[in-house]
N, C-alpha and C positions, 0 to 999 in steps of 0.2 A: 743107816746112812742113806740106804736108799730111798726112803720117805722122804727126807729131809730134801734129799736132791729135786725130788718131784716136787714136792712144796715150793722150793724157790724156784723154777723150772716155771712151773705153774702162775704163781706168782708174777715172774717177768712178761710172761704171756698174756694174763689177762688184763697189766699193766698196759702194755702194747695196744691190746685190742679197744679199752677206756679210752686211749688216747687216739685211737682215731677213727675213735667213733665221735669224739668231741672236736676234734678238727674238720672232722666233714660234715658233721649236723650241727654242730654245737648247742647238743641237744641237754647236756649238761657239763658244770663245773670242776671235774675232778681234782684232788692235788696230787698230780702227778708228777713223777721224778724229770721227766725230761723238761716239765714246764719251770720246775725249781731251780732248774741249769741253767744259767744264761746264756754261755754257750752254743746252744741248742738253736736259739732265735732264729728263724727261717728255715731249717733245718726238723721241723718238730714231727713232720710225716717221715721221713726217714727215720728216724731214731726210735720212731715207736715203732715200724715194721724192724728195724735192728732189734728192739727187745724181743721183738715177736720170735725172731727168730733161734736170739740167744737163748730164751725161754724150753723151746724144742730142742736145743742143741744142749741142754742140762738134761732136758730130758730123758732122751734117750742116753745122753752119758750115764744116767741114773742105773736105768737097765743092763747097759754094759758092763756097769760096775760091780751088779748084783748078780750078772750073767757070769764072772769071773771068778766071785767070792765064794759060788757053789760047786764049781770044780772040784 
């Protein structure tokens, strides 16, 4: 379980960081989840620092989780 969590932890993080590396350079095209939201529209540098963050915040829930299980 705890892979799993880092994986998508991981995941949403370098999500995040794609996307605003392409909002500030637009150095390439990503298909990015925040960009497939319409939603989003003006909004598209916060929501990739929001994954970034949610990305860390699986994170370490990951280790917590696995911190717990071995008690």
């Amino acid at each position: 379980m705890k892979k799993v969590l880092e994986a998508v932890g991981f995941t949403l993080a370098l999500w995040g960081v794609i996307g605003l590396v392409h909002a500030w350079t637009g150095w390439f095209d990503p298909p990015g989840v925040v960009r497939a939201l319409e939603f989003f529209d003006g909004y598209e540098v916060h929501a990739e620092v929001a994954l970034i963050v949610l990305g860390g915040v699986v994170m370490v829930a990951a280790d917590r989780i696995a911190a717990r299980a071995s008690r």
